[in-house]
N, C-alpha and C positions, 0 to 999 in steps of 0.2 A: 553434517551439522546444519547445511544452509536449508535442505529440506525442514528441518526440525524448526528453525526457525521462520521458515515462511506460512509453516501453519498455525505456530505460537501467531503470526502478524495476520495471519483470514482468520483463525477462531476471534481474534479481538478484534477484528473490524465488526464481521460478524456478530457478536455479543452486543454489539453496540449498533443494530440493522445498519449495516453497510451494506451496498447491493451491489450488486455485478464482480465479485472480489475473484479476481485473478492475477496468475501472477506471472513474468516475461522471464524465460530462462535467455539470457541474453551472452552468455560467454561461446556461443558457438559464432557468433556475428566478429567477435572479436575486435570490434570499433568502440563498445559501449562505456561510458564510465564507470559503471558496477557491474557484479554479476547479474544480477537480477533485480526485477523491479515488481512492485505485488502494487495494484490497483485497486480500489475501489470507489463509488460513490456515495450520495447522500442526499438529502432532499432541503436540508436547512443548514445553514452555518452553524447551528448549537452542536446538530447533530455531527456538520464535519469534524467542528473540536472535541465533540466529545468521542467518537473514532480515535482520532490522533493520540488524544490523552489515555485513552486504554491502552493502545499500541507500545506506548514511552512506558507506561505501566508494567504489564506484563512484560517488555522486553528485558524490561530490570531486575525486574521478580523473577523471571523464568530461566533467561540466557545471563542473568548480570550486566546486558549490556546498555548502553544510554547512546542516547543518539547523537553524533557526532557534530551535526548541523541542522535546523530545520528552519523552515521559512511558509511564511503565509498564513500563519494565525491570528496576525493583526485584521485580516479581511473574512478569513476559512473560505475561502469561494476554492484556492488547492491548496492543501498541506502539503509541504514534500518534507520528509525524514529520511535524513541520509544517514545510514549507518556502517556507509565504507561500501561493504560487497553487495549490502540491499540498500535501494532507495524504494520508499515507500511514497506513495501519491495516493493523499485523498482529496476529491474531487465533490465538490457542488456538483448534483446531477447537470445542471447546463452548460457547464466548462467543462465537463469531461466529453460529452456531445462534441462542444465544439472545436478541441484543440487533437482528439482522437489520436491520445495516445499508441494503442493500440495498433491502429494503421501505420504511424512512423514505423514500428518495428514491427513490422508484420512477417518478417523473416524470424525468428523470437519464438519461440517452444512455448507454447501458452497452454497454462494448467486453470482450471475453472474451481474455485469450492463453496459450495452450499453449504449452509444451516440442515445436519442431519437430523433435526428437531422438525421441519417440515415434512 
């Protein structure tokens, strides 16, 4: 089920040019607050909420599910959508640079997905 939803959450980042969209299988670390966490960036605030907004979209549409908590749309420099087992982060391309998600859990099974349209 959580596979089927992390690509429901990159096809919709995607859809909406998110770039670098990967995602942190994070239950083998066994310290994390979720299972997984799916990443992407962005180049403008419009663009991070309008990521976000697809994301809340299709997760409802697709899984029924709504997200449980989210924060940072008053600024979009990061999104976080917590929806329990995934947390979802999108990132202003310069905050994602600089807070390097991906390094803190560099121990984390990382899955990469591209736009099959390219």
């Amino acid at each position: 089920m959580n596979n089927d939803e992390l690509k429901i959450i990159a096809d919709a980042m995607l859809e909406k040019k998110g770039l670098d969209v990967v995602s942190l299988d994070l239950r083998p670390i066994g310290t994390a607050i979720s299972d997984y966490f799916i990443v992407c960036n962005a180049d403008s605030t419009v663009n991070v909420n309008a990521i976000a907004d697809n994301i809340e979209d299709r997760m409802a549409e697709k899984c029924g599910r709504k997200v449980l908590r989210s924060q940072g749309k008053e600024n979009s420099f990061w999104v976080i959508l917590d929806y329990g087992d995934i947390v979802v982060h999108v990132f202003q391309t310069e905050y994602r640079e600089f807070y390097r998600l991906e390094a803190l859990w560099a121990d984390a099974v990382r899955t990469d997905y591209s736009d099959d349209k390219e």
